[in-house]
Every structure is written in structure tokens, then in C-alpha cells.
C-alpha positions as CSV (number, residue, x, y, z in Angstrom):
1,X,-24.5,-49.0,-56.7
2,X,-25.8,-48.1,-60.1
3,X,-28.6,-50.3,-61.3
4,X,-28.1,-52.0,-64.9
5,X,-30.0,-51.4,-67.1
6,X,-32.9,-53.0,-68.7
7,X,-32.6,-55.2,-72.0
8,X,-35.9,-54.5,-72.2
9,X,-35.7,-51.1,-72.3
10,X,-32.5,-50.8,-74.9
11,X,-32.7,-49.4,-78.3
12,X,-31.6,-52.0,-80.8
13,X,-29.4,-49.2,-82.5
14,X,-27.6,-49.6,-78.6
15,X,-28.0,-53.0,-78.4
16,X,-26.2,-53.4,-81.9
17,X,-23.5,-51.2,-80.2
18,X,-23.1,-53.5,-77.4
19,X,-22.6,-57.0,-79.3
20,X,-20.0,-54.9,-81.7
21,X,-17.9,-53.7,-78.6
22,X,-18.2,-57.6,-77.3
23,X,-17.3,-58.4,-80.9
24,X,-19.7,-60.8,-81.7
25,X,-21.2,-61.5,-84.6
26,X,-24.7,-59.8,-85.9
27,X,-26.6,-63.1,-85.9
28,X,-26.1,-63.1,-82.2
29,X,-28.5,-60.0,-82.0
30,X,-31.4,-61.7,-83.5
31,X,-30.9,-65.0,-81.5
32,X,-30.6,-63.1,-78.5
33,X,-34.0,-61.2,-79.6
34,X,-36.2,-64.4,-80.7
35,X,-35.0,-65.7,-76.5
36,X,-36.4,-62.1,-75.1
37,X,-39.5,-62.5,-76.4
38,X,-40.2,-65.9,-75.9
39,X,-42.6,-67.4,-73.4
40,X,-40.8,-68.3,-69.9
41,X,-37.5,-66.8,-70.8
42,X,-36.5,-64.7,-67.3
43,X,-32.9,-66.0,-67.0
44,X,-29.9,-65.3,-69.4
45,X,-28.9,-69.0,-68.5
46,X,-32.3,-70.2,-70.5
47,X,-30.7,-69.0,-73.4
48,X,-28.6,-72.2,-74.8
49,X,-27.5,-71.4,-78.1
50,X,-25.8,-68.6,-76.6
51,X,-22.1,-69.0,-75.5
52,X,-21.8,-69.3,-71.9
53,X,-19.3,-66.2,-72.3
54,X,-22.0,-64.0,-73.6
55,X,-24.9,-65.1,-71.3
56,X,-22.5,-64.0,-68.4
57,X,-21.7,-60.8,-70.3
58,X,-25.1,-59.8,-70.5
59,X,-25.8,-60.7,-67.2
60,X,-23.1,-58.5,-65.6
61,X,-24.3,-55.7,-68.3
62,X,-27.9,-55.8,-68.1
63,X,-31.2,-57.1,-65.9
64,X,-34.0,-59.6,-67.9
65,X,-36.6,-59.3,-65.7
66,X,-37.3,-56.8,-63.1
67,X,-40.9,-56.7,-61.9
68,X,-42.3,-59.3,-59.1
69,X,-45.5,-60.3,-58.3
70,X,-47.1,-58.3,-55.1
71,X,-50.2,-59.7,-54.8
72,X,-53.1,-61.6,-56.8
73,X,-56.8,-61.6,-56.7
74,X,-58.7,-64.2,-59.1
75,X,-57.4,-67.3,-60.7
76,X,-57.6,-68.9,-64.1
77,X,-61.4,-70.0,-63.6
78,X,-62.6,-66.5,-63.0
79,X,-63.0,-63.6,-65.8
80,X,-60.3,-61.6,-64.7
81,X,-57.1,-61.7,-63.4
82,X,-55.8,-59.4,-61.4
83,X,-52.0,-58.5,-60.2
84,X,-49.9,-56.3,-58.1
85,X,-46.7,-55.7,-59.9
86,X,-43.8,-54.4,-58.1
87,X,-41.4,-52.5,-59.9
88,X,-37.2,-52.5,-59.3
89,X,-37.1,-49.4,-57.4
90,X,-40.5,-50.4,-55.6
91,X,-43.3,-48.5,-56.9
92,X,-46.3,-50.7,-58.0
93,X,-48.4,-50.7,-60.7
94,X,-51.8,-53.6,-61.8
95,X,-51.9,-55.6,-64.7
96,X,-54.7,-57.4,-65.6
97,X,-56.1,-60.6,-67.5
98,X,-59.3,-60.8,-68.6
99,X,-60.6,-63.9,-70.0
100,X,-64.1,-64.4,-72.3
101,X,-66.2,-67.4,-72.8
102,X,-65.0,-67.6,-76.8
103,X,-61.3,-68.8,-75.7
104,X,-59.2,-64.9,-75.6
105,X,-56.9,-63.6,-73.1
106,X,-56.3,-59.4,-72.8
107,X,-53.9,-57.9,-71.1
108,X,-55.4,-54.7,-69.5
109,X,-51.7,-52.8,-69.2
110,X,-50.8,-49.5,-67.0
111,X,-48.3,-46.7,-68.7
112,X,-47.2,-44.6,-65.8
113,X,-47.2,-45.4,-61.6
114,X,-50.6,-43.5,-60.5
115,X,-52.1,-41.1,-62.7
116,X,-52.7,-36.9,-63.1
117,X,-55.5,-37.1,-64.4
118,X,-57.5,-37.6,-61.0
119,X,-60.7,-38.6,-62.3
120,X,-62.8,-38.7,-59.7
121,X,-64.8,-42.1,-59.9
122,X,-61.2,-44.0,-60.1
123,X,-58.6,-44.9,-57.7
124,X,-55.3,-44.8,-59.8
125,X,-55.2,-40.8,-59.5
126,X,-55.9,-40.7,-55.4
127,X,-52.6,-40.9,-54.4
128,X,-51.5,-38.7,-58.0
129,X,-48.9,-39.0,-60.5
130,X,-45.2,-41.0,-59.6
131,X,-43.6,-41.3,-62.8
132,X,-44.1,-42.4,-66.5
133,X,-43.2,-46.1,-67.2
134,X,-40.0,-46.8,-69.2
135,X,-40.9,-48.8,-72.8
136,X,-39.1,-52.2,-70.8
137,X,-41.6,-51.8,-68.2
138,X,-44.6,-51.4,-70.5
139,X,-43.3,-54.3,-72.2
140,X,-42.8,-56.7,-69.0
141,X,-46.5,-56.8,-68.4
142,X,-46.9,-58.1,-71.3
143,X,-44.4,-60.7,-71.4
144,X,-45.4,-61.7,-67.7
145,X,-48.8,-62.1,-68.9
146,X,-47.5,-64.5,-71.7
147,X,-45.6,-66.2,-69.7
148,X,-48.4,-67.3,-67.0
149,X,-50.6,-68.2,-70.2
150,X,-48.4,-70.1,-71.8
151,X,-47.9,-72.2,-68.8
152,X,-51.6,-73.4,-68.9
153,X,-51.5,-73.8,-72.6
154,X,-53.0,-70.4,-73.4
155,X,-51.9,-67.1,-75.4
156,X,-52.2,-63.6,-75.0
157,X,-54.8,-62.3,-78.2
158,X,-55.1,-58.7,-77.4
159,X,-54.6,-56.2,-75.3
160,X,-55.7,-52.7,-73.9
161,X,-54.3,-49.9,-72.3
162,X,-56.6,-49.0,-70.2
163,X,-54.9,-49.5,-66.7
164,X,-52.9,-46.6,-64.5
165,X,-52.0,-43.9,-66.2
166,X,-52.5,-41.6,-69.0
167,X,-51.6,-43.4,-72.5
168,X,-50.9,-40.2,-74.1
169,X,-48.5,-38.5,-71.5
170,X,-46.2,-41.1,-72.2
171,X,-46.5,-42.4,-75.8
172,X,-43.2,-42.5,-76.9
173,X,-42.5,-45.2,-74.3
174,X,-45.7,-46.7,-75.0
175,X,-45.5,-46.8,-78.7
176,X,-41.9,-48.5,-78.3
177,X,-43.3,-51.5,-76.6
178,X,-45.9,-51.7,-78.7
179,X,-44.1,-51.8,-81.7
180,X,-42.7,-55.5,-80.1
181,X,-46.1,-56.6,-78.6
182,X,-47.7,-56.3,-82.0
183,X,-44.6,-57.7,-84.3
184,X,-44.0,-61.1,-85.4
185,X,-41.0,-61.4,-84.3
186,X,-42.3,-60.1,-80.6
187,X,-45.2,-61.1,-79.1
188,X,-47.0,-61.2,-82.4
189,X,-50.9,-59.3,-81.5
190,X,-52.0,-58.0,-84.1
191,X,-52.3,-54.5,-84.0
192,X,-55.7,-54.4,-85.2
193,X,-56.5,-56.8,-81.3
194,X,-54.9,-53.6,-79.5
195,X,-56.8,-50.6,-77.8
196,X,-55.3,-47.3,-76.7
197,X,-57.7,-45.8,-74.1
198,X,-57.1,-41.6,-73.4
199,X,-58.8,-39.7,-70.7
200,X,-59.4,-37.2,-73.7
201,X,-56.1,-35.5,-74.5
202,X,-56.6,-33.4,-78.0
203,X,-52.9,-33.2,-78.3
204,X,-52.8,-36.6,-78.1
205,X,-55.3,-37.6,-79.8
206,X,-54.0,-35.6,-82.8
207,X,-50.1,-37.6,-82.8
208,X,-52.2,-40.4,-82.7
209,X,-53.8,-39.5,-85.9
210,X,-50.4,-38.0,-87.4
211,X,-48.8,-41.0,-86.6
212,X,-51.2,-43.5,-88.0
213,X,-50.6,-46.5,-86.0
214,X,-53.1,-49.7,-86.6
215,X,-54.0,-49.7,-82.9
216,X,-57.9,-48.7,-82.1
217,X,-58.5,-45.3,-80.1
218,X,-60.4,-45.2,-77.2
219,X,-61.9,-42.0,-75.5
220,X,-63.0,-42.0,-71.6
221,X,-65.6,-39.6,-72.4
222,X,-68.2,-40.4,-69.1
223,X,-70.4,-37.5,-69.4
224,X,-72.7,-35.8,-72.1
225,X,-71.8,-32.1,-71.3
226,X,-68.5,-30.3,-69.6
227,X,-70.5,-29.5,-66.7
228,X,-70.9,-33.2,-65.4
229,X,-67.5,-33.8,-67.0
230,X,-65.5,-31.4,-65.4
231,X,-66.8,-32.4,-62.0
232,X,-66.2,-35.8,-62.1
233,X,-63.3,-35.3,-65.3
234,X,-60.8,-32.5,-64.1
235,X,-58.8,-33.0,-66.7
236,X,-61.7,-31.6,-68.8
237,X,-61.2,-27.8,-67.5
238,X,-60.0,-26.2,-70.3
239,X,-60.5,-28.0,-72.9
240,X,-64.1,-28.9,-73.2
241,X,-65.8,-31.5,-74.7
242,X,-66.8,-29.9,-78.4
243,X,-62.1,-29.7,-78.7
244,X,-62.2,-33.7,-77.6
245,X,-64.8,-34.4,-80.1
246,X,-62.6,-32.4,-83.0
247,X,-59.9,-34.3,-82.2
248,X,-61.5,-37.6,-82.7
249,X,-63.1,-36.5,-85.6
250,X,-59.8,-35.4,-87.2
251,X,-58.7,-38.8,-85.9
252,X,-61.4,-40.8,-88.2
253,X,-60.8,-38.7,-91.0
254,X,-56.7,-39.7,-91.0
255,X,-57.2,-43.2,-90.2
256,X,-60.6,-44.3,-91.4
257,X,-60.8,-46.3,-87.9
258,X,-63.8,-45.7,-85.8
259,X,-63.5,-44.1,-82.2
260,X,-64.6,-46.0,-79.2
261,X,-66.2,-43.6,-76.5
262,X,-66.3,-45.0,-72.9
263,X,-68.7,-44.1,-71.2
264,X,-69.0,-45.0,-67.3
265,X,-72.8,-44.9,-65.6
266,X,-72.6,-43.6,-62.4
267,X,-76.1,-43.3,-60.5
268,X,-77.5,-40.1,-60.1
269,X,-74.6,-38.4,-61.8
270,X,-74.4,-39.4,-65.5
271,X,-77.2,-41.7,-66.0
272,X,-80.5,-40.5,-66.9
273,X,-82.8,-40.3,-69.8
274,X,-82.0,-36.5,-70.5
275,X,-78.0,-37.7,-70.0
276,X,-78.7,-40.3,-72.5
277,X,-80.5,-38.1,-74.8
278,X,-77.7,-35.5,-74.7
279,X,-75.2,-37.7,-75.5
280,X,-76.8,-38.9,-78.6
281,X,-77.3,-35.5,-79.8
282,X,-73.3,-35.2,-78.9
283,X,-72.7,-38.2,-81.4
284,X,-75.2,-38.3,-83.7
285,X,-73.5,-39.3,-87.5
286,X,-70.3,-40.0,-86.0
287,X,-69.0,-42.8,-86.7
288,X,-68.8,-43.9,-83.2
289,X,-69.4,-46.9,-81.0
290,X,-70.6,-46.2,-77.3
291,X,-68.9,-48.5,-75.0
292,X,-71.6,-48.6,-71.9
293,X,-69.6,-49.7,-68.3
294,X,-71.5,-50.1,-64.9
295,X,-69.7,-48.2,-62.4
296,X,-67.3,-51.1,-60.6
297,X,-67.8,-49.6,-56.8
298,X,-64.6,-48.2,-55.2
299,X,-64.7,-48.5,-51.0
300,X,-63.4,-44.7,-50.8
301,X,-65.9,-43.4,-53.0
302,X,-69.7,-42.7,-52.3
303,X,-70.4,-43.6,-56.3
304,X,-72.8,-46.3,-56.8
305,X,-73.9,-48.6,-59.5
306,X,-77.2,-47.7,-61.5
307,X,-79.8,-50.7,-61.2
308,X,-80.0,-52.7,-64.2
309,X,-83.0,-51.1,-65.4
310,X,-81.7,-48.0,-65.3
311,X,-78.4,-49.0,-67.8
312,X,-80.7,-50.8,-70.0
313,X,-83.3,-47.9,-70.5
314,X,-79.9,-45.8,-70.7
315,X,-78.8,-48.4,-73.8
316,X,-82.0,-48.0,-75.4
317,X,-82.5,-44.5,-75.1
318,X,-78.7,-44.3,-77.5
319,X,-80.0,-46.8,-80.0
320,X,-82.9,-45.3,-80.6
321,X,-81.3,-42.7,-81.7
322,X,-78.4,-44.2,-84.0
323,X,-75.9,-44.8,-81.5
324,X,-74.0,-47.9,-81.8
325,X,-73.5,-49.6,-78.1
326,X,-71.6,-51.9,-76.8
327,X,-72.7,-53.1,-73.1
328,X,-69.4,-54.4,-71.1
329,X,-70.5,-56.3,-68.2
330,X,-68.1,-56.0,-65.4
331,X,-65.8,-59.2,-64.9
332,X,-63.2,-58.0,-61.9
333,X,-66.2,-56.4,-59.4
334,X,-65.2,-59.2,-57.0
335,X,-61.5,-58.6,-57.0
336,X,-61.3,-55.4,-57.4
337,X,-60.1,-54.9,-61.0
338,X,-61.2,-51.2,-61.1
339,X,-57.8,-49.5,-61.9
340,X,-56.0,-48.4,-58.8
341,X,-57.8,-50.5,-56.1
342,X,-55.1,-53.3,-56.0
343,X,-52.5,-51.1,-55.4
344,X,-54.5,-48.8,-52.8
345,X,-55.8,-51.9,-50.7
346,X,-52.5,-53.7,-50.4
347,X,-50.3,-50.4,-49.5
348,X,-48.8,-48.3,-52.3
349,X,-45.3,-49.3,-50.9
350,X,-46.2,-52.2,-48.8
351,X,-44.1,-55.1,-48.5
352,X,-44.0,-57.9,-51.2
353,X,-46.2,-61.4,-50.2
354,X,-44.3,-64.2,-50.8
């Protein structure tokens, strides 16, 4: 049997298409719209002003909601929230929630099932690539993560796409939810509270710019020179560091808006002074900010956590020199919300908890 499809996932131009065939009128469209994206809406039943004829019509024609929770770790209380997602045709994928002290909630989102890129300190790309994530998909996370909030009185404020997956290997699809997450008439973040996050694709990088979207760029840089990148970066072979660093430059200069630069610390790999030093020199009058993130341990991986003295002498060494920093301090270590470890802990494929 042939799956329906997902309403999430429909063109308007196709969903216009549909309520003309049912010969409905056009205002139905937009009613049917405002119910989609509203909090704790996962039944065409819930949607009253609807005719009974149509609700059953779209429910024979399409699915609402296809994801199911796998599997939680953390709660409200704690700073992040993490979940298992299964997906219709049972791949799984995280989400997670963080939470800050000044009252926001952001939706760390994944774009594909695993990852290509195989970076070697994260655990999305150990069991590689399955498949890109279709725009309804992209968009469910979100909407699951406003619906839990709004069920404790909370909203979603921003968002990053920083979970599994490459961002710009499927952009298209990601740029299509988007377009809803950040619109009034969708889930309404701004665009200016949402973060794209790229293992360092030129190409992409480049669209980006073309395309001039409001969303902030984010580059996982984690090294000062190919050499330590390209061991622990693979995706770096080939294209090098100095082409990355063009790219985001030719980013700034289209959009005016300043590139973010991850940068992991990793003991005894990416962390000392001359590390530090190097990477200054890298982004020295740039208009850059250097966001600093202690290495959250994975159990397969013998990479460890510099001591604290060792990330703030690290911090130091970059402002000294110019270098605008930004220390994250790491809220899912105790659940962990490194991307990928969910999803390898629980089984990729393993069956759902109830």
C-alpha cells in the first residue's frame, strides 16, 4: 500500500490544486493553513471550522503527523531536551530543546538521517549517510517542539540547525520549511533567531550568499590549519581551509551578516596555545565571532575534554588578539545531546518505547 502523502510536505501551488478538484472554496486553504501550524493540532478532527466532509477528505488524502517519539533523556527542569524521533518508514533522527536561564526555548533541528560528512569527533556520521529529510519532516520537529512547549505555557524563540546532517546538502528542503518556521502566519521565529550551521561546504556557502536569506551562517571550522582539519574533518580533503574562508568572506560581503565559526576543543588535538595563535592569525580583521565548545565526550571515541584551564587560556590567547568569542558551556553532557548519540545508544532501528 502506497503511503499518503504528507500535508506537510505539499506545495501550496498542489495544495491549491487539491481544494479546486474538491471544489471548495479558496478561503478554505488559509483556514486549513492557520490549523497546520497551530500548537497541538495532530488530528484533522481538531479542525472545527472545517466541514466534517473535508476533514475526512483530507484524511483519506493525506497524513498530519508522521513522526513518534522513540525515546527521551532530560525533562523541562534541565537545559536541554533531548528526543529520539522516529520517522514513518522507521529511520530516526534527534531533536533537541535547549533552554537558558533568560526564559528561550531553541530547537536544535537535523536535515538528513545520519550524515556524510563523518567528522570524526561526532556520532551522527558513524553509521553514514541514509537519506536527506523531506521539507515536512524538517518542519515536524519544529512543530513537535511547539507543541510540547505550548503545553507548559512556553514558546519556541529560535532555532538552529545544527543536529544530523549536512544543512547544505539538502537546502532546498530546508529552506522550504524554513520559509514557514520563520513566517507569521507559521510558526512566526524570526529569521534573524535562526542559525544555519555547515560543516564547511563552499558551494554552499556561496547559494547561501546568492540567495540572501535573513538566517545567520554558521561554519564548523574545529581546527586552525587543513592538516588537523582534514584528520579529524574529512570532508576538508579537497577543499582546504583558505576556499572555506573565501566563501564566508564572499558571504559577509553579500549579506553584511557576520559568520559564526565553531570551533570544538578537543585535548591534545586542537587545543593549544600555538592552535590558538594560528587560528587568530586565520581570522584576524574578519568580521567573525569564535564560537568556543568543550568537547561533549562520545563513549566510542577516545576524544576527551580539555580541563578548564586549558579552554580558558585557549579564550584568552583569541582575544588578545582581536578575536571575538563566544564560550558555550555544554548543557546536554548528561543526556547525551552530542548529535548522533541518542540514536546510536538506543539502536538506529530499534523498537519504539512506549
Amino acid at each position: 500500500m502506497t503511503p499518503k502523502p504528507s500535508l506537510l510536505s505539499l506545495p501550496i501551488t498542489e495544495l491549491n490544486s487539491w481544494f479546486a478538484a474538491q471544489k471548495q472554496p479558496k478561503f478554505r486553504v488559509n483556514q486549513l493553513l492557520k490549523w497546520l501550524y497551530s500548537p497541538g493540532i495532530s488530528e484533522f478532527d481538531q479542525m472545527t471550522n472545517l466541514p466534517k466532509s473535508l476533514r475526512e477528505a483530507l484524511k483519506n488524502s493525506f497524513t498530519l503527523r508522521t513522526m513518534k517519539v522513540a525515546a527521551v533523556l532530560g525533562s523541562e527542569e534541565s537545559p536541554a531536551e533531548k528526543f529520539l524521533l522516529e520517522l514513518e518508514d522507521g529511520n530516526r533522527i534527534e531533536a533537541v530543546i535547549l533552554h537558558n536561564a533568560q526564559g528561550q526555548h531553541s530547537l536544535c533541528a537535523s536535515t538528513q538521517v545520519g550524515c556524510a560528512m563523518k567528522c570524526a569527533f561526532c556520532a551522527s556520521g558513524m553509521d553514514g549517510m541514509v537519506r536527506n529529510l523531506t521539507s515536512g519532516e524538517i518542519l515536524e520537529q519544529f512543530l513537535f517542539a511547539a507543541d510540547l512547549l505550548a503545553k507548559r505555557g512556553q514558546r519556541l524563540s529560535h532555532a538552529v540547525i545544527m543536529g544530523m546532517g549536512e544543512p547544505t546538502a539538502n537546502l532546498d528542503s530546508l529552506l522550504s520549511a524554513l520559509a514557514i518556521v520563520s513566517s507569521e502566519g507559521g510558526l512566526g521565529i524570526g529569521a534573524r533567531k535562526i542559525t544555519i550551521s555547515t560543516v564547511g561546504i563552499p558551494a554552499g556557502i556561496l547559494r547561501l550568499a546568492e540567495l540572501d536569506h535573513p538566517y545567520h551562517l554558521a561554519i564548523s571550522l574545529h581546527a586552525p590549519n587543513d592538516s588537523i582539519r582534514t584528520r579529524i574533518m574529512p570532508s576538508n580533503r579537497g577543499i582546504g581551509m583558505e576556499a572555506i574562508l573565501r566563501a564566508a568572506d564572499s558571504y559577509f560581503e553579500k549579506t553584511g551578516r557576520r559568520v559564526t565559526y565553531e570551533y570544538i576543543l578537543i585535548a591534545g588535538v586542537n587545543d593549544s596555545i600555538e592552535n590558538a595563535r594560528e587560528l587568530a592569525g586565520k581570522l584576524r580583521g574578519r568580521n567573525a565571532l569564535v564560537n568556543l565548545i568543550p568537547f561533549n565526550p562520545v563513549k566510542e571515541l577516545a576524544f576527551r575534554t580539555p580541563s578548564a584551564s586549558q579552554i580558558q587560556q585557549f579564550a584568552r590567547i583569541l582575544e588578545s588578539n582581536g578575536i571575538q568569542i563566544a564560550l558555550r558551556h555544554r548543557k546536554g553532557e548528561k543526556i547525551d545531546a552530542a548529535c548522533g548519540q541518542l540514536r546510536r545508544s538506543r539502536g538506529i532501528n530499534a523498537p519504539t518505547e512506549n
